[in-house]
N, C-alpha and C positions, 0 to 999 in steps of 0.2 A: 675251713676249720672253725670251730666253736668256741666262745670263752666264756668264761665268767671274770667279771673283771671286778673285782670291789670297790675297788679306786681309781684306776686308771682309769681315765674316759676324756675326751676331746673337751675342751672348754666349752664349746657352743653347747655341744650335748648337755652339758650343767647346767650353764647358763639358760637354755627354754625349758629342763626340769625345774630346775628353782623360780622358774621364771610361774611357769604353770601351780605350783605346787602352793605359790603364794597367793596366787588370783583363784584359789578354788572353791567353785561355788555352783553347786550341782545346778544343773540348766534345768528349766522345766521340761521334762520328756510327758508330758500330760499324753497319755493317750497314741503318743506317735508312736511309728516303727521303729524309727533311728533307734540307736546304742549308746555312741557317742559321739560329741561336738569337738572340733578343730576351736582350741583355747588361743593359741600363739602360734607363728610360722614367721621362717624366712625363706623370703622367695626359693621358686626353682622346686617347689612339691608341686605334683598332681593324686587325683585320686583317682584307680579305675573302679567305675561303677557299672553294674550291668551292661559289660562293655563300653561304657564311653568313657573316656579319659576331659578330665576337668579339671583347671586349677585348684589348688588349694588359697584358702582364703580363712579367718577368724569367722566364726557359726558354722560354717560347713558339715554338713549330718551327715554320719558315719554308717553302714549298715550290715550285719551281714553278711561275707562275702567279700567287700571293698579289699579293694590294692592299693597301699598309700605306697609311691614311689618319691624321694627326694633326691636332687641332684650335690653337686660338688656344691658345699658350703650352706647348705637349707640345711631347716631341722624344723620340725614339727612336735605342738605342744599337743596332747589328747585331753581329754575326759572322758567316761567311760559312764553311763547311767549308774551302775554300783557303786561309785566313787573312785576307782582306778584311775592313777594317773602315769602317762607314756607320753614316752620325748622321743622322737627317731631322731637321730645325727645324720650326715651329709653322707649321700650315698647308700641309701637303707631302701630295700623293699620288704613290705611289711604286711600281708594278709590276714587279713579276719576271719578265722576260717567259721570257727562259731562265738556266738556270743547269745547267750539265754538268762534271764535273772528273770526271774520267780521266786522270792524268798522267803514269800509265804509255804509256798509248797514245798520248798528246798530242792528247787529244780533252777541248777544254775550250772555255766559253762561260761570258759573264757580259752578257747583253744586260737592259737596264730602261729604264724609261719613266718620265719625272719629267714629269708634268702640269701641275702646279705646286710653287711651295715651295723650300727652302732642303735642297741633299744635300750633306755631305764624304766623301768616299771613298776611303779609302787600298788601294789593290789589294794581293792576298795573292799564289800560287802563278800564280794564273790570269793575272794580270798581268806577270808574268816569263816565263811559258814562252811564251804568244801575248799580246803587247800590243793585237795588233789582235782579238783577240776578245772585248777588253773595249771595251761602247756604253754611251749613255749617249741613248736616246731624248727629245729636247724637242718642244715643239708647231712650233717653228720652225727644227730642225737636228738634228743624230746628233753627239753627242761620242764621239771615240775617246780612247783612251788613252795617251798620249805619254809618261809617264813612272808617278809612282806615288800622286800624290795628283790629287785635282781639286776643286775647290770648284762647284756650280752653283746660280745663282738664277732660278727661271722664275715670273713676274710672271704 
């Protein structure tokens, strides 16, 4: 089951948003492929990448495709090269299904799949220039993007 939650949200979940949302300062993505960088975490995340599974850790490049998995009590702080920021809470699996910013061109995408688990997400560039090209894939619906935050819980 899917939620939208406006207020309601586990404390840790808050605490690595606010925690991120304070310390934001867009990373240099000069030329790389990455997306975006691992800002904060507490232990117990991994990321799967082209099939290999790997700790999560603060700089960790994002791509993609990537599966961020966090266990009982982690929680993962994002950046996003657009400026978007995302917090998973404890017990979140979280895919990247695409992610494209071109904004000169106005070719941009922010599509992901919440399977389960607790996500906040405040939208960056990508959310302002096309709101509808920000999803939010659940087991049971597709959230789009209406304004600039979202909160979701998928049980």
């Amino acid at each position: 089951m899917s939620k939208i939650f406006p207020f309601s949200v586990k404390k840790h979940i808050i605490a690595i948003f606010l925690g991120v949302v304070a310390t934001v300062q867009l990373p240099a993505f000069a030329d790389e492929n990455y997306i975006g960088i691992v800002k904060t975490y507490q232990p117990l995340a991994t990321v799967l990448h082209s099939g290999t599974e790997s700790t999560v850790d603060v700089g960790v490049k994002l791509y993609p495709g990537d599966t961020l998995v966090t266990q009982s009590d982690a929680a993962v702080g994002i950046i996003f090269m657009d400026g978007s920021v995302l917090s998973l809470g404890s017990e979140t699996r979280f895919e990247i299904v695409d992610f494209l910013f071109k904004p000169a061109e106005r070719n941009v995408s922010f599509i992901s799949k919440v399977s389960k688990g607790t996500v906040a997400f405040t939208s960056g560039a990508i959310g302002r220039i096309s709101p509808e090209s920000v999803k939010f894939i659940t087991p049971t619906s597709t959230l789009g993007l209406h304004g600039t935050k979202v909160l979701i819980e998928v049980k």
